[in-house]
C-alpha positions as CSV (number, residue, x, y, z in Angstrom):
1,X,-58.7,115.9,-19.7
2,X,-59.2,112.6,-21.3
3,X,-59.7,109.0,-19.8
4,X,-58.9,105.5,-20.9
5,X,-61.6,103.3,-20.9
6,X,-60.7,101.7,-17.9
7,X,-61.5,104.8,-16.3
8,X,-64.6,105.8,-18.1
9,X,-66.1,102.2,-17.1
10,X,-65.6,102.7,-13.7
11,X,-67.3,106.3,-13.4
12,X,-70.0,105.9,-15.9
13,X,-72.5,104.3,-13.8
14,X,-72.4,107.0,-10.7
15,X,-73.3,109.0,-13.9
16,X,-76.4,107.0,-15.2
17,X,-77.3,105.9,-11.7
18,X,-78.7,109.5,-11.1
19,X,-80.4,109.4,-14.7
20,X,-77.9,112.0,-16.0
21,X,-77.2,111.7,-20.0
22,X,-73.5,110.9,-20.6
23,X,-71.7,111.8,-23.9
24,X,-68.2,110.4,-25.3
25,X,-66.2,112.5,-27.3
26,X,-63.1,111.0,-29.2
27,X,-61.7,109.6,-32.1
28,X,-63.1,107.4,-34.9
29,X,-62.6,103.7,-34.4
30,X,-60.9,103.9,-31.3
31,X,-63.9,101.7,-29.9
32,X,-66.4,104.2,-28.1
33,X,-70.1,102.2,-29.6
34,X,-68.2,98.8,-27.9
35,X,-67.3,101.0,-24.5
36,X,-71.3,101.9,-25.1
37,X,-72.8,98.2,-25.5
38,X,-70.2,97.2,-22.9
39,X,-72.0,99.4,-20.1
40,X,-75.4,98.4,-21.1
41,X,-74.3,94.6,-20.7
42,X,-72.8,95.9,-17.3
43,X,-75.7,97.4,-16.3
44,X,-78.2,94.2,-17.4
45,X,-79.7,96.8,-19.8
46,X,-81.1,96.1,-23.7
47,X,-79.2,99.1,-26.5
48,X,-82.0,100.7,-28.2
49,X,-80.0,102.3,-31.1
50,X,-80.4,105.2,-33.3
51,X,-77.7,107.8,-35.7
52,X,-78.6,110.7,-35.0
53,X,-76.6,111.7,-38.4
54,X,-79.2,110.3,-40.0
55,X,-82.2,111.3,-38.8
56,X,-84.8,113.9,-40.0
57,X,-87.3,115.9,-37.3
58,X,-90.1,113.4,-38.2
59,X,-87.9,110.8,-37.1
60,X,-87.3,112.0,-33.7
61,X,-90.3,114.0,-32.7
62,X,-93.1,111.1,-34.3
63,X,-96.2,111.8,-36.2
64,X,-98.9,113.9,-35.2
65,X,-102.4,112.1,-34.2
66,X,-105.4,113.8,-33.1
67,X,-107.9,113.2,-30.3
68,X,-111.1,115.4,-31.2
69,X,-109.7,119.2,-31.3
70,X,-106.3,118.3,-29.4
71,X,-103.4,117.3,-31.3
72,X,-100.7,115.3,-29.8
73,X,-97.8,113.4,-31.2
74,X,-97.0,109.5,-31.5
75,X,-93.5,108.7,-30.4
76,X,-91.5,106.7,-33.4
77,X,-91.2,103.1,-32.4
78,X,-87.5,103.0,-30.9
79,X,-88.4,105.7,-28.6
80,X,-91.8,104.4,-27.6
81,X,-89.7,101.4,-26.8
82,X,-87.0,103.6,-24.4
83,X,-90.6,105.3,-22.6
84,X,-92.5,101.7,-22.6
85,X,-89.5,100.0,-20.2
86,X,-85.5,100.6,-19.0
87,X,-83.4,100.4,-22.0
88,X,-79.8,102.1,-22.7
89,X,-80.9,104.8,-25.0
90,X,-77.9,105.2,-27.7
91,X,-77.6,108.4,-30.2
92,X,-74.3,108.2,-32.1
93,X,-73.3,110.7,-34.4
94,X,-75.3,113.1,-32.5
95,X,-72.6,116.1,-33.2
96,X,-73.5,115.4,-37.3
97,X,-77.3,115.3,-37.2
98,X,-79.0,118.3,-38.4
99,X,-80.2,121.3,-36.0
100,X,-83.7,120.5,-35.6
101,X,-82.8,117.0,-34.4
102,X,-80.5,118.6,-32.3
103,X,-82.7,120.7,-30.7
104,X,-85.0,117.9,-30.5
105,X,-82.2,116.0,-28.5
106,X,-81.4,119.1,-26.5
107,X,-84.8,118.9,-25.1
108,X,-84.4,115.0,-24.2
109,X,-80.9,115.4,-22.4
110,X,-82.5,118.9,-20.8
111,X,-85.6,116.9,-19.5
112,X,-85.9,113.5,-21.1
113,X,-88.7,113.8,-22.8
114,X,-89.8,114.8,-26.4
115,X,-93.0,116.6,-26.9
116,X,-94.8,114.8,-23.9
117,X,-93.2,111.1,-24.5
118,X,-90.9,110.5,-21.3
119,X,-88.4,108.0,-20.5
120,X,-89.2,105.3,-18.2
121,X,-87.9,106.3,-15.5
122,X,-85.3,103.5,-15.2
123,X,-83.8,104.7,-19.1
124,X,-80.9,105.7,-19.1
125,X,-79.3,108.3,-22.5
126,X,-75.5,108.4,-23.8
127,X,-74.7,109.7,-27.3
128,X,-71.0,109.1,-28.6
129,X,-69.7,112.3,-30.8
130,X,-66.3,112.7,-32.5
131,X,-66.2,116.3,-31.6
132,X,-64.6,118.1,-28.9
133,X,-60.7,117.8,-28.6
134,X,-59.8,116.1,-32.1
135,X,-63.0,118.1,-33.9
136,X,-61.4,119.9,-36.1
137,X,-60.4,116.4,-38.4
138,X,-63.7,115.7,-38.8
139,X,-67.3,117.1,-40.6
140,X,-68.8,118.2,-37.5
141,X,-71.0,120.4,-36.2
142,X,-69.8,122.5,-33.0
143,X,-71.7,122.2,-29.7
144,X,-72.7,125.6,-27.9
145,X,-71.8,125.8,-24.0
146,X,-76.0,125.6,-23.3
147,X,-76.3,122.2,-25.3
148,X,-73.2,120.7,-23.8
149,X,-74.3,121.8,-20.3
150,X,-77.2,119.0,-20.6
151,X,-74.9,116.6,-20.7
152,X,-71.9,115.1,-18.7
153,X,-68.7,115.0,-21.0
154,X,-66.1,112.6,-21.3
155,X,-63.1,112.7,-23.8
156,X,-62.0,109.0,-24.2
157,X,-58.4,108.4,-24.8
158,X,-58.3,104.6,-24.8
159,X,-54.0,103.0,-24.4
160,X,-53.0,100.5,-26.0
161,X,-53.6,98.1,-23.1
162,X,-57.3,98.5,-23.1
163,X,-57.3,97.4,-27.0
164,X,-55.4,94.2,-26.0
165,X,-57.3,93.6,-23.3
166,X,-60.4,93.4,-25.0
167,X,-58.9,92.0,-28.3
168,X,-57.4,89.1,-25.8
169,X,-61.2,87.5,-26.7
170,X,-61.9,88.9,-30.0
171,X,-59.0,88.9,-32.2
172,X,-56.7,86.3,-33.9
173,X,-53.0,85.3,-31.8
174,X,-51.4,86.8,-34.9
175,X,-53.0,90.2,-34.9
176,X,-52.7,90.2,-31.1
177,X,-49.0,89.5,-31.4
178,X,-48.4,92.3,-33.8
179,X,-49.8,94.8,-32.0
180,X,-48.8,94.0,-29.0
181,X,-45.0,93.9,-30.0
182,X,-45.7,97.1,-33.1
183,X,-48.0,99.5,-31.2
184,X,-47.6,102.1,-33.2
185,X,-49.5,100.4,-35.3
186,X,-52.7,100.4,-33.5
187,X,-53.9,103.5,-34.9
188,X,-52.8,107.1,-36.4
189,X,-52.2,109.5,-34.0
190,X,-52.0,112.7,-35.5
191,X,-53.4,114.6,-38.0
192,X,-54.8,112.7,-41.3
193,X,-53.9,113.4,-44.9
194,X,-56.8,113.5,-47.5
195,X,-57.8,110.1,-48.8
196,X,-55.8,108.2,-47.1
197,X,-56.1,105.1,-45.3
198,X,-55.1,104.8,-41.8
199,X,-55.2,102.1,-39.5
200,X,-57.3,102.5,-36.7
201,X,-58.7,100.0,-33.4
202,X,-61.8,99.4,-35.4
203,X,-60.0,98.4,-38.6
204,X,-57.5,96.0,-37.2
205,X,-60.7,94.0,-36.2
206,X,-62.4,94.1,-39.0
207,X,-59.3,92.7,-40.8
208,X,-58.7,90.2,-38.4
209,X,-62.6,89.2,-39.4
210,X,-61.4,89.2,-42.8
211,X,-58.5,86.7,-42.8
212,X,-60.7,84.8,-40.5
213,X,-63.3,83.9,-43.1
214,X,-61.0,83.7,-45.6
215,X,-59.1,80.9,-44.0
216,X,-56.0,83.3,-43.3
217,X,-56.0,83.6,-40.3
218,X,-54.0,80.8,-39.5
219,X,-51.4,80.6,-42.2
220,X,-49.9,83.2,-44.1
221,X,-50.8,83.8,-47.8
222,X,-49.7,86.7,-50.4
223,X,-52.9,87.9,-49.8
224,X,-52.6,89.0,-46.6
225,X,-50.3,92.2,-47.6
226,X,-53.2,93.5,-50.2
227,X,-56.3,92.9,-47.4
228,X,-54.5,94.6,-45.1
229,X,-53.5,97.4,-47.4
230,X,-57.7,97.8,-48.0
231,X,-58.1,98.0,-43.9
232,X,-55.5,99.2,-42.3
233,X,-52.9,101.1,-44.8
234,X,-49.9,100.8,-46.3
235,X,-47.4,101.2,-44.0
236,X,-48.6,98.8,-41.2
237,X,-49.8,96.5,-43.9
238,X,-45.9,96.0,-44.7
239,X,-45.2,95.8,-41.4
240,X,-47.8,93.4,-40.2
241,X,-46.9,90.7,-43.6
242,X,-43.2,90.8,-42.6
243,X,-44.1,90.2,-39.7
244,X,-46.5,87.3,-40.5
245,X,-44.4,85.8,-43.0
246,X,-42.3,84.9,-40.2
247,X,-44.5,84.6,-37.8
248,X,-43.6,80.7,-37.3
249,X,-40.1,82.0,-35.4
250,X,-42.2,83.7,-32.9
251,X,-41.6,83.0,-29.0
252,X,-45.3,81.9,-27.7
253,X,-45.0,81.0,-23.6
254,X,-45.7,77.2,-24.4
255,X,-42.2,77.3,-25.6
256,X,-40.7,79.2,-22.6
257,X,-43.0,77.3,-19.9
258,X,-43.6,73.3,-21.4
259,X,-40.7,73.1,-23.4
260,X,-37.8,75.3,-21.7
261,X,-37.0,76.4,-24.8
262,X,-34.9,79.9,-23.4
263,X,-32.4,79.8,-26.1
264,X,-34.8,81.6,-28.6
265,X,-34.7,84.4,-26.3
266,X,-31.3,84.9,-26.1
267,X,-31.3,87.8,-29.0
268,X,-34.6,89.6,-27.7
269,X,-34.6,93.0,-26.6
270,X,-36.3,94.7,-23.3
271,X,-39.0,95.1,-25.7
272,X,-39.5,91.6,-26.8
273,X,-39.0,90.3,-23.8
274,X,-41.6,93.1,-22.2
275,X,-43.9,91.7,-25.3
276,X,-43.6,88.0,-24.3
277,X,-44.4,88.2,-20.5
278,X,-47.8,90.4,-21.9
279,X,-48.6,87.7,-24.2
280,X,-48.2,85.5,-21.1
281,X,-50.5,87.6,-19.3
282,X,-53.3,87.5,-21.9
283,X,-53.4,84.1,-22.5
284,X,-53.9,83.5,-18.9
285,X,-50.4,81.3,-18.6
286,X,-50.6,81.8,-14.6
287,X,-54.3,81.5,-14.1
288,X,-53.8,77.8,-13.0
289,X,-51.1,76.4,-10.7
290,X,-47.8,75.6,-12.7
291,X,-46.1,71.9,-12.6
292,X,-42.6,71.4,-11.0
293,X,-41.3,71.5,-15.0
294,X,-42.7,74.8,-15.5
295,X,-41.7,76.4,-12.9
296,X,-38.3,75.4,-13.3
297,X,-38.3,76.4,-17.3
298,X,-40.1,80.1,-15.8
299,X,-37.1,80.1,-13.2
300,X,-34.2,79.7,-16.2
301,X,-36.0,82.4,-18.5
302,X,-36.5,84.4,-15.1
303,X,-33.1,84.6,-14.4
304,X,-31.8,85.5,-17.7
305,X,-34.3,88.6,-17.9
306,X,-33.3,92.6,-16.9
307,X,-34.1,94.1,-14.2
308,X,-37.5,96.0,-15.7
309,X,-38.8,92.5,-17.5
310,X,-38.0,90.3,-14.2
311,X,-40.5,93.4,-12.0
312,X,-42.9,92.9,-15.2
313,X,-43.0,88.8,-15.1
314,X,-42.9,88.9,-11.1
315,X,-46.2,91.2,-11.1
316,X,-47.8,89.3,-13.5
317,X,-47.3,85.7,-12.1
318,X,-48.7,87.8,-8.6
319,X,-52.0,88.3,-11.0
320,X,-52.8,84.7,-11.2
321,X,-52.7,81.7,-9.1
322,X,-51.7,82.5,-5.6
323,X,-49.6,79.2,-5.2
324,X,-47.5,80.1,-7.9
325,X,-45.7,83.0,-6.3
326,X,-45.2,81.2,-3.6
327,X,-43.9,77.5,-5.4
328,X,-41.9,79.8,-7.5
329,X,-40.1,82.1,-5.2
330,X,-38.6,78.5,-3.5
331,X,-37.5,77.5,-7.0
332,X,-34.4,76.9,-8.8
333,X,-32.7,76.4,-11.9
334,X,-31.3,73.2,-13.2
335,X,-27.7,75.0,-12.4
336,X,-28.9,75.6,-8.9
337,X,-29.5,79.7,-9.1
338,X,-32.3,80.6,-7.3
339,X,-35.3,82.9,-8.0
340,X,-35.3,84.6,-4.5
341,X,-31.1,85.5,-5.5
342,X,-32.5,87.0,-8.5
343,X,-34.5,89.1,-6.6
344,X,-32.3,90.2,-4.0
345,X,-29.6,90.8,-6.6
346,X,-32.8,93.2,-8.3
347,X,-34.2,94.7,-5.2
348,X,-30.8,95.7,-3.7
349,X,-28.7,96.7,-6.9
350,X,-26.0,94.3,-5.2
């Protein structure tokens, strides 16, 4: 069964803390060398790197030196590093290197060593593979039950959420917008036709990069539509223009919670609305204590909300400042209906 990469973060380290090699298995650009990186930063660890895809046996095993009549072998320098001092050994590609480097690799998950170099003890191994469930789409080689029994397998299925989470910090407000309100868009989720360009987790970020250096980023220009044709496709390239074309008219939480400014929410959908209180969320709105204004502006849009976006903004105002729930559970609207009526009316269906 797979795990998002919530989960994976939280379980990987019981893993490693033993000294047990770990292996993630799942789609192409869904994020799995970042999950990587992200653990050895978690863990206070440097990334000593290496594709196994492109590797040869001399690269892995070293060159042979000899001491009088006894032959031994000298560990490349990226491995001498991993045996010389803790490091988070990382082999990507490992399921499209060639057999001898796999059986070379077999050996180090088996006993983490290669033909007398071992790890420091406080090294700890992952390999990332696009094998396993979604294997078939891709040019890779199958593992046998012996060679996966070295390691400890874990299909990553990442949602939607972890993506904006992490692109919260990493990504533009208008690439975060559209995928947050088109998530279908993230990424292609079934199988994929010959030559053609899909838009996947990795490639929304490297167009975001893109329109960054090009100046884009921050105002729309006709090329926009034929960069993100190049990255990310052509159907959510049309999708993601129209939508920045026009992204001027968007609802951002300054205009719900400074300037009270509900009436350009009156033609949103559950969805939009859903979308707004998450853009809310990532940009922190609640993390400090609201004003008196603000939490009168919150209280008209809060009112005016269904039942399933009013739950959604109550537990995400519950995720920030403490003060806030409280300040705005007493509050009112400049007509005099109250946040705690809202509620009730919610909570009891009367």
């Amino acid at each position: 069964m797979a795990v998002d990469f919530k989960t994976f973060v939280s379980v990987a380290p019981h893993v490693l803390a033993v000294r047990k090699p770990l292996m993630l298995r799942g789609r192409h650009g869904v994020g799995k060398s970042e999950l990587v990186y992200q653990i050895g930063r978690n863990m206070d660890l440097p990334i000593v790197e290496r594709r196994a895809s492109q590797m040869t046996e001399g690269d892995l095993v070293g060159l042979p030196t000899t001491d009088g009549d006894v032959t031994s072998f000298c560990a490349p320098d990226w491995f001498a590093d991993a045996c010389g001092r803790p490091v988070l050994l990382f082999l990507d590609e490992v399921d499209r290197a060639i057999p001898e480097v796999r059986q070379g690799i077999f050996e180090l998950a088996d006993s983490r060593k290669i033909f007398g170099n071992v790890l420091h003890p406080d090294t700890v191994l992952v390999a990332a593979v696009n094998g396993g469930e979604h294997g078939s789409q891709y040019q890779v080689g199958e593992m046998d039950p012996a060679e996966l029994d070295r390691w400890t397998v874990f299909d990553v299925e990442p949602t939607c959420e972890d993506w904006l989470d992490w692109a919260a910090s990493n990504v533009t407000t208008v690439v975060w917008d559209f995928i947050n309100q088109n998530r279908s868009h993230l990424e292609h989720n079934e199988d994929f036709e010959p030559n053609k360009v899909y838009p996947s987790r990795r490639s929304w970020k490297r167009l975001n990069d893109c329109l960054e250096t090009a100046g884009f980023a921050t105002e729309h220009d006709p090329a926009v539509y034929h960069l993100a044709c190049g990255f990310v496709g052509f159907e959510a390239a049309v999708s993601f223009n129209d939508f920045y074309k026009n992204y001027e008219r968007q609802v951002t939480p300054e205009m719900i919670l400074d300037d009270g400014n509900i009436d350009k929410t009156k033609d949103f959908t559950i969805t939009d609305h859903c979308a707004l209180i998450e853009k809310m969320e990532s940009v922190e709105a609640f993390a400090n204590t609201l004003t008196e204004d603000q939490c009168t502006n919150l209280a008209t849009y809060f009112v005016s909300l269904p039942s399933e976006a009013v739950m959604k903004l109550w537990q995400a105002l519950g995720k920030g400042d403490s003060a806030n729930i409280v300040a705005f559970h007493k509050t009112q609207t400049a007509d005099g209906t109250k946040v705690a009526d809202k509620l009730v009316t919610i909570l009891t269906g009367k």
